[in-house]
N, C-alpha and C positions, 0 to 999 in steps of 0.2 A: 471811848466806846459809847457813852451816854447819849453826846452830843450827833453823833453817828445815830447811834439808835434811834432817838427821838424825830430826827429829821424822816426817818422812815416810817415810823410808827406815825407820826401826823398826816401822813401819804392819806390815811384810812379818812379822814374829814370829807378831802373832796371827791373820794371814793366814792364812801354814801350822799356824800349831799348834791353831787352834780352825775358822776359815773353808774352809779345803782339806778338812779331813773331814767335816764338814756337807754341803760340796755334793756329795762324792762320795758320803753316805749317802743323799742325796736321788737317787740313781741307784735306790734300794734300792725307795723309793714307786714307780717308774716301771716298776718289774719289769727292767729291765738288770742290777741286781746281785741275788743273791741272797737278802746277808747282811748288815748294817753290817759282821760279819769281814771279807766278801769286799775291801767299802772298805776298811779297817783296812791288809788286805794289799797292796793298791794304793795306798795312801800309802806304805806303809815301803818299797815298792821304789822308789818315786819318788822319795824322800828316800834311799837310796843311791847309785841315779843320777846326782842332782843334785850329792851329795855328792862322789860321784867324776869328776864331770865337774867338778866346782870345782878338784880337784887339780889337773885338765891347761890350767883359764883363770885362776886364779892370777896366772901369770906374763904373761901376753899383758893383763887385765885390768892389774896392774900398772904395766906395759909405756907401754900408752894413757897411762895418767892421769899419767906421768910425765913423756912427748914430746910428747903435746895439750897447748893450753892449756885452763883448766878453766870457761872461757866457752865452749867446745865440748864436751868431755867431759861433764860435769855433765849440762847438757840432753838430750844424745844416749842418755844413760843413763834418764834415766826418761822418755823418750819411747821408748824401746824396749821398758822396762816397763811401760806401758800399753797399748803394741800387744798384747807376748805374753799381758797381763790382756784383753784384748778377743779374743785368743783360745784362754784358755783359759779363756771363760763359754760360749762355741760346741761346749764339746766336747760331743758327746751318746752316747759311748760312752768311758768313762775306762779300758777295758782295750785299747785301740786302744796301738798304736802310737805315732801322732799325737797323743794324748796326753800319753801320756810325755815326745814333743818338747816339745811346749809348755812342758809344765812345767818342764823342763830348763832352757827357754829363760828363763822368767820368773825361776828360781831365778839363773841367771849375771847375767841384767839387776839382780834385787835386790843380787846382789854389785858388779855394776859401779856401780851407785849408791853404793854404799858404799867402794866403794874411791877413785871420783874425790871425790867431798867428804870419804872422810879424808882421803884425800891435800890436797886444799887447805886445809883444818883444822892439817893437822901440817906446811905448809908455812911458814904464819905464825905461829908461835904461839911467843911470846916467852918466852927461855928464864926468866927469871924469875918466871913466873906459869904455866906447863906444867901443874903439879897443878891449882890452881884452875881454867885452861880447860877442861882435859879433868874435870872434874866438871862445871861447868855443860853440856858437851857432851853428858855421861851424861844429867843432868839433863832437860834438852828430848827427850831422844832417850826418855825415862820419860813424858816430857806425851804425844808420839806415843802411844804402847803405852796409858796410862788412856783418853783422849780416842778412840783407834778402838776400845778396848773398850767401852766404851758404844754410840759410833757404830753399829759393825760389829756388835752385839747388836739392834739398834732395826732396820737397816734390814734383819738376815738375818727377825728374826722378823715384821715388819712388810710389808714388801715382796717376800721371797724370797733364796736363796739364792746368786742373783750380784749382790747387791748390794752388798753390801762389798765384793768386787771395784770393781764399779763407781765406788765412793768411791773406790778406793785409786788407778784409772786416771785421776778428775777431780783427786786432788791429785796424783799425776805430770804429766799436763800443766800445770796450774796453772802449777806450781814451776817449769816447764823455759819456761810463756810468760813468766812474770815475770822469768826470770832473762835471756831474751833480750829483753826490755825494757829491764831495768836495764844489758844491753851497749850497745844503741840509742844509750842516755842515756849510756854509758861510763861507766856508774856499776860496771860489773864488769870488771874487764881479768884 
């Protein structure tokens, strides 16, 4: 599940660091932004937003994934990141306000992802093989990051600019119905 997860949960790197400024440059063809600068500048204030609002959920993200159990947590986490990915392909003014929410929101849910599946990663992981797991962790979490760059290059140039988004919303739900399948089956406690 971990290994799974993480691979998806890494999706979010090349999300923001290649896919977020593409679609906000593609505000640039539509005549809403001026400049790709103007984008340029509306990322980086998004990313210390985001950033600083990580300071203050941190703790409360922590918090969850510690008193939930992570047959709740896990799923709740990237079905949240899908919704804020479903709206933030809706945005059609990216110096709005509402905006910025979104984004804030989506960057916390990629954190909350990440926090309940490390958390259940570093929960079982046997102390005499700790190094090796957390390398094969890194490992998949690297297959993620080659596997949506390609992906997320084919369907931006191919199909448009919320499509990688859109990938990255079909494998957050994916992972969050399969993992409440595998509760079903009480194949996940």
């Amino acid at each position: 599940i971990c290994f799974i997860g993480v691979m998806i949960i890494r999706l979010v790197f090349i999300l923001f660091n290649t896919f977020v400024l593409l679609r906000l440059t593609s505000f640039v063809d539509s005549g809403i932004l001026k400049t790709d600068d103007d984008a340029k500048v509306i990322i980086r204030n998004m990313n210390l937003i985001a950033v600083c609002s990580q300071v203050f959920f941190f703790k409360i993200s922590g918090t969850i994934a510690d008193k939930y159990p992570a047959y709740i947590t896990i799923p709740c986490s990237f079905v949240l990141r899908a919704i804020s990915i479903a709206f933030f392909i809706q945005i059609e003014d990216p110096r709005s306000i509402l905006s910025y929410l979104i984004t804030v929101i989506l960057v916390l849910a990629s954190f909350s992802e990440n926090t309940t599946v490390d958390g259940l990663f570093t929960k079982n992981l046997p102390k005499d093989i700790r190094g090796t797991l957390n390398g094969v962790y890194a490992f998949f979490g690297n297959i993620g990051l080659l596997v949506f760059s390609k992906v997320g290059g084919y369907l931006y140039d191919g199909y448009g600019p919320t499509y990688p988004f859109i990938f990255v919303a079909c494998c957050d739900i994916a992972f969050a119905l399969f993992l409440v399948i595998l509760r079903m089956l009480k194949l996940f406690n």
